[in-house]
N, C-alpha and C positions, 0 to 999 in steps of 0.2 A: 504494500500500500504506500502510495507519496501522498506527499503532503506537499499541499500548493505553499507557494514563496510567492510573499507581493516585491517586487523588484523594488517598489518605490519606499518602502519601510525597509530594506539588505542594509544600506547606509545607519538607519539608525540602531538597530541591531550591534550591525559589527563597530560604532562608537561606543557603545558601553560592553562591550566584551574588550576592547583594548585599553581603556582605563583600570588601572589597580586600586581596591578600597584601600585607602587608608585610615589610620587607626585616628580615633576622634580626639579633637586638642582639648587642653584643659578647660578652655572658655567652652566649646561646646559638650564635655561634661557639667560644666555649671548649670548652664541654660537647661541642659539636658533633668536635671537633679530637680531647676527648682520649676519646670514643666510638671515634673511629675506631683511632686511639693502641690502644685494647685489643682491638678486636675484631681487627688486623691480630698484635698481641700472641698472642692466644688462636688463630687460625691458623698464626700460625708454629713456637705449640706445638702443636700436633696435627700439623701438617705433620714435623715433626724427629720427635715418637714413632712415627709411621706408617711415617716412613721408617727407621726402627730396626727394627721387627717386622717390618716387608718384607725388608731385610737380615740380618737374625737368621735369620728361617726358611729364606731362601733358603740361608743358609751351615749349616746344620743338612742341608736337603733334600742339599745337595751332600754333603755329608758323609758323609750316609749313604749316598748311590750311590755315590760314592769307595770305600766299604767294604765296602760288599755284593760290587760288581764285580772286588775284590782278586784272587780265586781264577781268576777268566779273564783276567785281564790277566796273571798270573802264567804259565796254560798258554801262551795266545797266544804270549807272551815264548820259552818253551821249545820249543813246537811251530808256528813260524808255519805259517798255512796256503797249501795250494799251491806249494810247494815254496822254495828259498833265499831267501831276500830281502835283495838288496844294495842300500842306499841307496837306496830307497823302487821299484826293479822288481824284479820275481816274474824269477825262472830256472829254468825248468822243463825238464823231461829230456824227450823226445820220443821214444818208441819208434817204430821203423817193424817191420813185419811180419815180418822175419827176425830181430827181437830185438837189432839194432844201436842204441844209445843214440847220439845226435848231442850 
């Protein structure tokens, strides 16, 4: 299988194949350092805001279902269902067919 060559990019090509990397100066390790310096800066701010609006809505979102759901946590409370509830078992009455309660 070949692989097509655009003639008009061969030139640019073989310009950075005859260049050798060199090794980076001390001023562009600086710059290099204090790049990072801010971009790890500017993440950390966005990182702490995000994690405030996350926290914020979430304690809003609960909030409001905490308040909505007042009125039946309120019945619940007053009328558990299914009969007595002692320390987290149901005790329920049992009728049998002569109307004797157990």
């Amino acid at each position: 299988m070949t692989m097509f060559k655009d003639d008009r990019l061969a030139g640019l090509f073989q310009a950075f194949a005859r260049s050798r990397a060199q090794p980076p100066s001390l001023v562009q390790k600086i710059i290099a350092g204090i790049g990072a310096v801010a971009v790890f800066a500017l993440a950390l701010t966005f990182s702490v805001v995000l994690f405030a609006v996350v926290v914020s809505v979430g304690a809003i979102v609960w909030a409001y279902l905490w308040w909505t759901s007042r009125k039946l946590r309120k019945q619940m409370r007053d009328n558990p269902p299914g009969g007595l509830v002692i320390e987290g078992e149901i005790i329920r009455e049992v009728r049998t067919r002569d109307g004797e309660g157990s």
